[in-house]
C-alpha positions as CSV (number, residue, x, y, z in Angstrom):
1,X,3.3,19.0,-53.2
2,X,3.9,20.0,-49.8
3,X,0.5,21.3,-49.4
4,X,-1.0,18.5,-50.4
5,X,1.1,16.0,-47.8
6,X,-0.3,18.4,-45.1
7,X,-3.9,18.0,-46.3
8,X,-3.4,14.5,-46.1
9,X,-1.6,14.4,-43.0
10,X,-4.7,16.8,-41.4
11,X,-7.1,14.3,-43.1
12,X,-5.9,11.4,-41.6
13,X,-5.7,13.0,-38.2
14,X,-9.3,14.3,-38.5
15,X,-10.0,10.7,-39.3
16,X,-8.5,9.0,-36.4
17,X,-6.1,7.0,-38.9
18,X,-2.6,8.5,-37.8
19,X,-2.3,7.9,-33.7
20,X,1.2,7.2,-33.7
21,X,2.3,10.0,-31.8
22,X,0.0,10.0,-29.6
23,X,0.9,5.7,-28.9
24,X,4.3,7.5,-28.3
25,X,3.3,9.7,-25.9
26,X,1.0,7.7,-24.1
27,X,2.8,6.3,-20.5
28,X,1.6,3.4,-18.8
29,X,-0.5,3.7,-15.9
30,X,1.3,3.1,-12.7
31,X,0.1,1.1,-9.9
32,X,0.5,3.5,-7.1
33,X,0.4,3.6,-3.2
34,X,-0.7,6.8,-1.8
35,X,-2.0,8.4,1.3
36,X,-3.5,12.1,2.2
37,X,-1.9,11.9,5.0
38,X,1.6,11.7,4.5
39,X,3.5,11.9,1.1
40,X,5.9,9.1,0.1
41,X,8.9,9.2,2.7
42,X,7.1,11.9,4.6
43,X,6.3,11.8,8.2
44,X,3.7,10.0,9.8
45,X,1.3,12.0,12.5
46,X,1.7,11.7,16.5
47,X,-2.4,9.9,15.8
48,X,-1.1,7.5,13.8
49,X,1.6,6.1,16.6
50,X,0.7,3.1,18.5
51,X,-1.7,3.6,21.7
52,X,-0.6,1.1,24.6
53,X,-0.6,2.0,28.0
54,X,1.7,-0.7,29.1
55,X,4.2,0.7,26.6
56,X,6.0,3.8,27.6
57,X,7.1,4.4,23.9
58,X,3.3,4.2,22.5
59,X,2.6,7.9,23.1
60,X,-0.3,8.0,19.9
61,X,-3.9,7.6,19.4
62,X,-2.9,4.3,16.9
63,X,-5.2,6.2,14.3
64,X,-4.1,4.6,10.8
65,X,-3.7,7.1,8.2
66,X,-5.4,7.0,4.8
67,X,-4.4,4.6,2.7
68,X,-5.3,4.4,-1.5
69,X,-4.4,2.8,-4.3
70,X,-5.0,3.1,-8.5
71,X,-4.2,1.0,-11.1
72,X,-3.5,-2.9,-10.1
73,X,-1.9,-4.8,-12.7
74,X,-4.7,-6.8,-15.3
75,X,-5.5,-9.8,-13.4
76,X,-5.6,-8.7,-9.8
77,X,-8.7,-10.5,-7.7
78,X,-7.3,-9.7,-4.2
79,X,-4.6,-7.3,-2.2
80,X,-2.8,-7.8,0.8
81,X,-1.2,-5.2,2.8
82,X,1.6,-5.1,5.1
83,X,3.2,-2.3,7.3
84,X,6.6,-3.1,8.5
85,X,9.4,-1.9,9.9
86,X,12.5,-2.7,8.9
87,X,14.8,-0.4,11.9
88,X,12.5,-1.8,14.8
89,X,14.1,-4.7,16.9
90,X,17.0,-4.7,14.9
91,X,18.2,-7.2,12.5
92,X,14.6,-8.5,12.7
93,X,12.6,-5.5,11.9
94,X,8.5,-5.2,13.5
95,X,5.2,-6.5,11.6
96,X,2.9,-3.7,12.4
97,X,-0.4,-5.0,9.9
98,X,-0.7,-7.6,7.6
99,X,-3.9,-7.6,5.9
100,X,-5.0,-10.1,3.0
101,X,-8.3,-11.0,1.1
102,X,-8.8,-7.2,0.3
103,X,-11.4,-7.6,-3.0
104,X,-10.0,-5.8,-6.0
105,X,-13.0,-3.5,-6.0
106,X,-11.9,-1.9,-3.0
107,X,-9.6,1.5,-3.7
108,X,-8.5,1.9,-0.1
109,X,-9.1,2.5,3.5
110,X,-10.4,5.7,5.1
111,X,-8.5,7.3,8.5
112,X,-8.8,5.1,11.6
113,X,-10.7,2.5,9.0
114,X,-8.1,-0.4,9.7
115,X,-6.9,0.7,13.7
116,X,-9.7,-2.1,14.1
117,X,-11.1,-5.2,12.2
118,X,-12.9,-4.9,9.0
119,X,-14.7,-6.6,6.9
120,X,-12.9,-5.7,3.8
121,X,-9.9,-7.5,4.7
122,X,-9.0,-10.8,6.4
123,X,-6.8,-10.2,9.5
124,X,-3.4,-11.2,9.9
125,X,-1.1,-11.8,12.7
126,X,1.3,-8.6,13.4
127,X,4.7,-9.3,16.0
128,X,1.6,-7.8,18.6
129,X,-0.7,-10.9,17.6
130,X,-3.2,-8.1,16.6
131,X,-5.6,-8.5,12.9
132,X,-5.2,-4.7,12.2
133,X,-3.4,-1.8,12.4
134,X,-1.2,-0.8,15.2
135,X,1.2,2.4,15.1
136,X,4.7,3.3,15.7
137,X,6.0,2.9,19.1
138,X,9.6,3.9,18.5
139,X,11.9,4.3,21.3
140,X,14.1,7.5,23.1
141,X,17.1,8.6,21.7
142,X,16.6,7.0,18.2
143,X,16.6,8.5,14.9
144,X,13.7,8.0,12.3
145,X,12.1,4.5,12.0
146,X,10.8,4.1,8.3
147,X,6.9,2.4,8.2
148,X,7.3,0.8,4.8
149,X,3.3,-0.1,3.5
150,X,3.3,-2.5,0.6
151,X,0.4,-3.2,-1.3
152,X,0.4,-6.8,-3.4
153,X,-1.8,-7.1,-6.0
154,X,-2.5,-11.0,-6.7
155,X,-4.7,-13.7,-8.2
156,X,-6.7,-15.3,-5.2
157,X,-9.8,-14.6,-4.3
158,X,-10.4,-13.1,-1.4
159,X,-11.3,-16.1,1.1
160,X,-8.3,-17.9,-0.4
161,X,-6.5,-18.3,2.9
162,X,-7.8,-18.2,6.2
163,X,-7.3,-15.6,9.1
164,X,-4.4,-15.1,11.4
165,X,-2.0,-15.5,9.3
166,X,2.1,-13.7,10.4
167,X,3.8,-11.7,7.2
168,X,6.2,-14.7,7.1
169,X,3.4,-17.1,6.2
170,X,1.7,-14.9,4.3
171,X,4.6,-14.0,2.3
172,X,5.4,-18.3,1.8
173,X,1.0,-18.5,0.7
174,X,1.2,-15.9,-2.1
175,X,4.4,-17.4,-3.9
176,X,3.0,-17.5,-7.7
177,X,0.2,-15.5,-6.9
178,X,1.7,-12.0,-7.4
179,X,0.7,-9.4,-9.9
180,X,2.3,-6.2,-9.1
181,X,3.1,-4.3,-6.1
182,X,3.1,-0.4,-4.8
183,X,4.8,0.7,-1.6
184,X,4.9,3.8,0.3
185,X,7.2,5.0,3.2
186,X,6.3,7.0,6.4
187,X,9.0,8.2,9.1
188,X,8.3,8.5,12.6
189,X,10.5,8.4,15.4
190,X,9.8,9.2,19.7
191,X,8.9,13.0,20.2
């Protein structure tokens, strides 16, 4: 009797009848946030810090670093992408990039891709009133500032809302419009 169970049971599996261990073991796919550059809570590169001569503290090349991204939530027509930080200018925290209108058929962003405009994103308004990427510029005699990049999957299209807008305004635009969201962190602070 037992033989025969097992010759059923190896039947059924040869005939791609019995899956349920496999549903079982199966995980979801997770939207994820990653860059080559720097792992999640890792430290960001002297190249990727802000480059302003007028700025004592902006001692980089304001190269941004790698950005991707892999499985957005069912739905998704457009991303937006901010890099913030949350220790800067204290209790307000610094807009570094907002970017929005990013078609879902773009994966990410090559090194030094964004340190300018694009046309795979709409530019925002950062606290420097720049569309793109600008770098740390952390101060002396402070500890580790934490870059925090979040990626928001939603349901506009990509010329849904037009340029310039600040993360604040931005953040008000997409109410109801979210699918999902990724982050990832990168720590810099003065050399």
């Amino acid at each position: 009797m037992r033989h025969v169970a097992s010759l059923l049971l190896a039947g059924a599996l040869a005939l791609g009848t019995v899956h349920v261990a496999d549903a079982a073991k199966a995980k979801p796919k997770v939207f994820k946030l990653t860059s080559s550059a720097f792992r999640d809570g890792g430290k960001l590169q002297l190249k990727h810090a802000g480059n302003n001569k007028s700025n004592p503290n902006c001692l980089g090349e304001n190269i941004s670093p790698p950005l991707s991204w892999k499985n957005p939530p069912a739905g998704t027509k457009s991303f937006l992408l901010l890099m913030f930080d949350p220790d800067g200018r204290a209790p307000a925290g610094v807009s570094h990039w907002v970017a929005y209108g990013i078609p879902a058929s773009v994966t990410g962003f090559a090194e030094a891709e964004v340190s300018k405009e694009s046309k795979k994103y709409v530019g925002g308004s950062s606290l420097m009133k720049l569309p793109h990427y600008f770098g740390p510029c952390t101060p002396p005699n402070t500890d580790w500032h934490h870059y925090t990049f979040t990626l928001v999957a939603t349901d506009l299209e990509p010329d849904a809302l037009k340029p310039g807008l600040t993360r604040e305004e931005l953040i008000k635009a997409v109410e109801g419009h979210t699918k999902g969201s990724a982050g990832l962190i990168g720590r810099f602070k003065h050399p």
